[in-house]
N, C-alpha and C positions, 0 to 999 in steps of 0.2 A: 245355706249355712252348714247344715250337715256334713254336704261334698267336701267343701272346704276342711272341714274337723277330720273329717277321714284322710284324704289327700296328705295331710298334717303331720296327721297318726301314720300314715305309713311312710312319709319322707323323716320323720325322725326315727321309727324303727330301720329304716334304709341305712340311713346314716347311721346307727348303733353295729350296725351288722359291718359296714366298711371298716372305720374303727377298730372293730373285736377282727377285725380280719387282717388288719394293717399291724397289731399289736399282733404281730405271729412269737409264741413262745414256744417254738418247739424243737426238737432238734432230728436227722434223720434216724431211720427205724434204722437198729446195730448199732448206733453210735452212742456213748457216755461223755456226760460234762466231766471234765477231770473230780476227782471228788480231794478234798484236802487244799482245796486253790488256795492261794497268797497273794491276793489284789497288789499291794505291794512291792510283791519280788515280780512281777508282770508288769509293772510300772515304766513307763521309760520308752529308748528308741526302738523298733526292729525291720529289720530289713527283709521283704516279701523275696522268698527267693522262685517259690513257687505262684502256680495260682489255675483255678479254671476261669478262664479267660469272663468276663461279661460288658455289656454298656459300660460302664465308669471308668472300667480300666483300662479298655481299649487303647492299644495304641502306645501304653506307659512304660516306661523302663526305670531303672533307680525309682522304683516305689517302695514307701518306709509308712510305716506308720508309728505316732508317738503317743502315748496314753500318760495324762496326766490327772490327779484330782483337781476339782475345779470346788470353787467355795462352799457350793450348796452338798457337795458328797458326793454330784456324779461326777462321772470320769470324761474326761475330755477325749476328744478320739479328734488327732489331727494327720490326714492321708495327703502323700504328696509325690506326683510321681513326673515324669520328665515325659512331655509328649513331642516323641523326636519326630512324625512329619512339621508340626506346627514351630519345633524350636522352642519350646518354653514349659515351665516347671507348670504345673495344676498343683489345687490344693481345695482342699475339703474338709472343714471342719464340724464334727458331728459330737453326740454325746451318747454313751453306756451307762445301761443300768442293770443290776442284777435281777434276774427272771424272781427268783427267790432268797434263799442263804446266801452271803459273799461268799462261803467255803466250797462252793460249788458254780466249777465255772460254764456257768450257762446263763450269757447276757444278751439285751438288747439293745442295739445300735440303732439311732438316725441318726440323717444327715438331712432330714425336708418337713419338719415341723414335730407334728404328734403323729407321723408313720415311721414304724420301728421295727427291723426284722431281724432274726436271730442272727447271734454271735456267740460260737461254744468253741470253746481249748478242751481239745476232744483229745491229745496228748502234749505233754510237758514233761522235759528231763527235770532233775534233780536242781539245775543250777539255773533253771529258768533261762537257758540259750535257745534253746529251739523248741520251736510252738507250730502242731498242726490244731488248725481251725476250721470250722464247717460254720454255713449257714443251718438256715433251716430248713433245707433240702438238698439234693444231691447234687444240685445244680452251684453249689458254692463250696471252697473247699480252698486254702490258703496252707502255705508252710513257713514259715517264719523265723526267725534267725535274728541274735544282737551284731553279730557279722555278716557281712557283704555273701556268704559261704558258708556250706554248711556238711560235717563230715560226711563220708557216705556212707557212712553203719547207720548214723538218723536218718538219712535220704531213705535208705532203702528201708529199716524201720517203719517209717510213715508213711512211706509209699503201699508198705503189706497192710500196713492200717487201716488204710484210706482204701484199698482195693477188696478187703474184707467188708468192710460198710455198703461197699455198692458204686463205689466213686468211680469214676469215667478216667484213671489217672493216666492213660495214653493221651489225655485232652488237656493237659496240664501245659501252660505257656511257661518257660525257665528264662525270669527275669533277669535279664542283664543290669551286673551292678557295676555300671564302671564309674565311678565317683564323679560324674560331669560337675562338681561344686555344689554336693549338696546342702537342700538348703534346712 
């Protein structure tokens, strides 16, 4: 009986510890969540024009992502990108929530139940067109656009940003957006 209690006790402390680990809030060392964010004016379509390459995206082109409010308050996170060996659109729909204040943009994203890992707008222009975005390590790192394009005074911009923080951006994949019928 004992064994069992313990076994118990330590498969629930187990599981506590996954959890608090899958629930990652953090964002990389040098980087800042935008502070003044407008959930809001972020709302809507953008087009990835960047990215460091990982599993999900592999292989994607015309990838956009859409952020919508959904009933309860969080935000809707719908990813959708065209995977040219296979011929056909992927699509993924996840949800965001704020780490802490909405005014400060550092959230968290799933897409696979109660595992959630950081999502920070780590720079944003004025008119909300172009958005660089980090995970919660170096190892993730996005540039974002309501256009197909994006100038190259923000290109380079984000680029010095993102290479200030630590980021790998020679390892950056430049998504092709050629409008195959998006959906």
């Amino acid at each position: 009986m004992k064994k069992c209690s313990i076994i118990g006790t330590i498969a629930v402390v187990g599981i506590g510890f996954l959890l608090a680990s899958c629930s990652n809030k953090s964002i990389p060392d040098k980087a800042t969540a935008v502070q003044d964010f407008d959930k809001n004016k972020y709302l809507g379509k953008w087009y990835e024009i960047a990215r460091l390459d990982f599993k999900f995206e592999k292989g994607l082109n015309n990838t956009t992502a859409e952020y919508s409010i959904k009933d309860n308050g969080m935000i809707k996170v719908d990813n959708k990108g065209y995977d040219y060996k296979k011929n056909k659109w992927k699509e993924s729909i996840g949800k965001a929530k704020f780490v802490g204040e909405e005014n400060i943009a550092m959230l968290q994203v799933s897409f696979f139940g109660p595992f959630y890992a950081g999502y920070n707008v780590i720079a944003i222009d004025p008119d909300y067109k172009y958005a660089l975005i980090s995970g919660s390590s170096l190892d993730y790192l996005w540039i974002l656009s309501r256009e197909t394009t994006i100038p190259e005074d923000i290109k380079v911009d984000y680029l010095q940003k993102a290479k200030k923080i630590g980021f790998a951006t020679n390892d950056l994949i430049w998504v092709q957006q050629n409008k195959l019928g998006y959906k």
